[in-house]
C-alpha positions as CSV (number, residue, x, y, z in Angstrom):
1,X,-202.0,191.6,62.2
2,X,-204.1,188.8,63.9
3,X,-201.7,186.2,61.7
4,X,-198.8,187.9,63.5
5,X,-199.6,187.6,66.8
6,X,-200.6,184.1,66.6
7,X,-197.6,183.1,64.8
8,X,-195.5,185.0,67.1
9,X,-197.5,183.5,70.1
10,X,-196.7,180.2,68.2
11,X,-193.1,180.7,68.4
12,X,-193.1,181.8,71.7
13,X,-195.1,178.6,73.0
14,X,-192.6,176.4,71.1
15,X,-189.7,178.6,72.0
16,X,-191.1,177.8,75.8
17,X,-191.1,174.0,75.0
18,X,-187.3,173.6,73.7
19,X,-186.1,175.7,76.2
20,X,-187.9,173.5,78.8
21,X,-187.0,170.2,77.8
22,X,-183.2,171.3,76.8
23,X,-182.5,172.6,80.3
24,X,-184.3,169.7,82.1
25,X,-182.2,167.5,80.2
26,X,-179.2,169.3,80.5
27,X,-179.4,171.2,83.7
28,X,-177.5,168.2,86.4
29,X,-174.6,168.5,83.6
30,X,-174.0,172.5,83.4
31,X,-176.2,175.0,83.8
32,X,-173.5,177.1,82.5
33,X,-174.5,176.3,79.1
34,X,-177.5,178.4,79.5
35,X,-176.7,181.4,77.9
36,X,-175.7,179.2,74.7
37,X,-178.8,177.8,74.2
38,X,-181.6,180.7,75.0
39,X,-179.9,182.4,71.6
40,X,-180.1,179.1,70.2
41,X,-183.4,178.3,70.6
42,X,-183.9,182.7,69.6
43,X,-182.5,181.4,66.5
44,X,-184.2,178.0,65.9
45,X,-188.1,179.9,66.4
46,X,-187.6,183.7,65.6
47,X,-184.9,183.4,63.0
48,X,-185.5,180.1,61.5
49,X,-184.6,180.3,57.6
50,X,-181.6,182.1,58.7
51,X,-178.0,180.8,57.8
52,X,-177.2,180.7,61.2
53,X,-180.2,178.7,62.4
54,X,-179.5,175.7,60.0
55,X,-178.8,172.3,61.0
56,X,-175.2,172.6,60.0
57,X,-174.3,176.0,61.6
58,X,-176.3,174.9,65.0
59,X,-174.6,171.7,65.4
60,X,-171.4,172.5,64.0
61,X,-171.0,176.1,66.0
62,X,-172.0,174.0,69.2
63,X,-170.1,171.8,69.3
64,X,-167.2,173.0,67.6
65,X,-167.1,175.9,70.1
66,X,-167.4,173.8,73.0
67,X,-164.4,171.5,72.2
68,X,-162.1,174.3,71.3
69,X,-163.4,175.7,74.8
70,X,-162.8,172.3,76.6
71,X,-159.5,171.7,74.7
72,X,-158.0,174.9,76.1
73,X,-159.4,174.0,79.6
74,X,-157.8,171.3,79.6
75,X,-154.4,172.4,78.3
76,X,-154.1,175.8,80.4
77,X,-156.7,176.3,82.6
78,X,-159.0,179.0,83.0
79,X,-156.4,182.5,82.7
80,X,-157.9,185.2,80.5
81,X,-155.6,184.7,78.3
82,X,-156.9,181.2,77.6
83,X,-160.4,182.7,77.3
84,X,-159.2,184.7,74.9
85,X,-157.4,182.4,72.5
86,X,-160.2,180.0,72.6
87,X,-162.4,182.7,71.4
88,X,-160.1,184.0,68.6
89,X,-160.3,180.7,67.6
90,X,-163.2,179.8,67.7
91,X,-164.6,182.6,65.2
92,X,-161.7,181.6,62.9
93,X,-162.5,178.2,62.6
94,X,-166.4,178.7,62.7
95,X,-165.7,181.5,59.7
96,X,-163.4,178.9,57.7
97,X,-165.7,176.3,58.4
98,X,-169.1,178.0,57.4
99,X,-170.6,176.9,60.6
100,X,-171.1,180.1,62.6
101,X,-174.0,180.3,65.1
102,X,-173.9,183.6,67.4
103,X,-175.0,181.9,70.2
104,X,-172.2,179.2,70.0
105,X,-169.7,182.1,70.6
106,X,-170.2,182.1,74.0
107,X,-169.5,178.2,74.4
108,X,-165.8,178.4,75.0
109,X,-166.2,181.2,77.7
110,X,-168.6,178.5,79.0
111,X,-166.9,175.6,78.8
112,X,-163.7,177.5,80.2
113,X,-165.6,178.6,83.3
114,X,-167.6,175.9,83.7
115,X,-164.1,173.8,84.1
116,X,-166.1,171.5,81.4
117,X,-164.4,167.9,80.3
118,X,-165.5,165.9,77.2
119,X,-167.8,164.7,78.6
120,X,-170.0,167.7,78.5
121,X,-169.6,167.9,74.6
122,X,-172.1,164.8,74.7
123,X,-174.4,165.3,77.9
124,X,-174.6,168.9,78.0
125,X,-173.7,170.6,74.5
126,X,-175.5,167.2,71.9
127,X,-178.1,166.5,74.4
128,X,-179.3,170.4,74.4
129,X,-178.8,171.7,71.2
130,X,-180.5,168.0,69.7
131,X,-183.7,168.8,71.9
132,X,-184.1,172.3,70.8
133,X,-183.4,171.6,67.4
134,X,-186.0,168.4,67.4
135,X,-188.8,170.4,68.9
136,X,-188.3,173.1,66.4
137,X,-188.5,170.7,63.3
138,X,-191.8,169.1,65.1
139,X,-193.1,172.9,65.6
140,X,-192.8,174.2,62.6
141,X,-194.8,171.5,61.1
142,X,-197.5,171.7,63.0
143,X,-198.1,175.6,63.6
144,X,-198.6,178.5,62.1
145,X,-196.2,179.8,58.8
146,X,-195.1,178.5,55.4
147,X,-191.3,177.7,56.1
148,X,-191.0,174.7,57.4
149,X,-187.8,174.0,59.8
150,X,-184.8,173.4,58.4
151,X,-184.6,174.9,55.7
152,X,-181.3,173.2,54.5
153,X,-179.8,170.6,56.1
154,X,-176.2,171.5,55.2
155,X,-176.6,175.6,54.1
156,X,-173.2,177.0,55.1
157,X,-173.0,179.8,57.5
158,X,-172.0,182.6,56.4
159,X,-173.3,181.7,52.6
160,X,-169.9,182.2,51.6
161,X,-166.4,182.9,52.3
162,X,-166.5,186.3,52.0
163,X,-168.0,187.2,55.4
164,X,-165.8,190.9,55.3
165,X,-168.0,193.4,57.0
166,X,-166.4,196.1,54.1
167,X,-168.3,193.5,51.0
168,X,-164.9,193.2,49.2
């Protein structure tokens, strides 16, 4: 029980770091992109061996996410139905890809709303997600637990293409 707490006090402490440094960094560019990366850095601390939380699926999900959401932006604006479609898309291309990271979901609602350009796929979406995930590789080496962060570089997420809810 002690080891617990102090692992989970661990992970909050870091989790406090990332989140820290990642909004500093990020904040004059859109502070939109909040939401995005509180269930990233969730993901990189609490959930760490996860699919989802590896390397791969973090960066790829980010900033695949965020372009489709710029993209559409840029083409039609900010309708609902553009919302929408960026969305649909997004899952289907994360899915296909093996590069799905729940947070990243929200990007293209982000990036829609926040009337984002490409130029926030560098300074806001790289910048972010690259602090977080830099302070949780330098965490986990020097706290508490036996998995150290990542633990694969390129693990797809989902493991594999058959991410059916039904198993088939």
């Amino acid at each position: 029980m002690k080891i617990q707490l102090l692992r989970l006090l661990w992970v909050l402490l870091g989790s406090s770091v990332a989140i820290s440094l990642a909004l500093l960094a990020t904040k004059v560019n859109s502070p939109l992109l909040l939401a995005s990366l509180g269930g990233t850095t969730l993901f990189l601390f609490g959930l760490s061996t996860t699919p989802a939380a590896q390397p791969r699926a973090v960066f790829g999900g980010h900033l695949i996410s965020s372009l489709i959401g710029i993209i559409a932006f840029q083409l039609f604006g900010d309708a609902l139905w553009v919302s929408v479609l960026a969305v649909v898309l997004t899952i289907g291309i994360l899915l296909l890809t093996r590069t799905v990271h729940p947070p990243a979901g929200a990007n293209p609602l982000i990036m829609i709303q926040g009337h984002a350009t490409f130029s926030h796929l560098g300074f806001t979406v790289l910048v972010g997600v690259t602090i977080i995930s830099v302070i949780a590789w330098i965490w986990s080496r020097l706290g508490f637990g036996s998995k150290k962060y990542p633990v694969s570089w390129n693990q797809p997420s989902p493991p594999t293409l058959n991410w059916s809810i039904w198993g088939e």
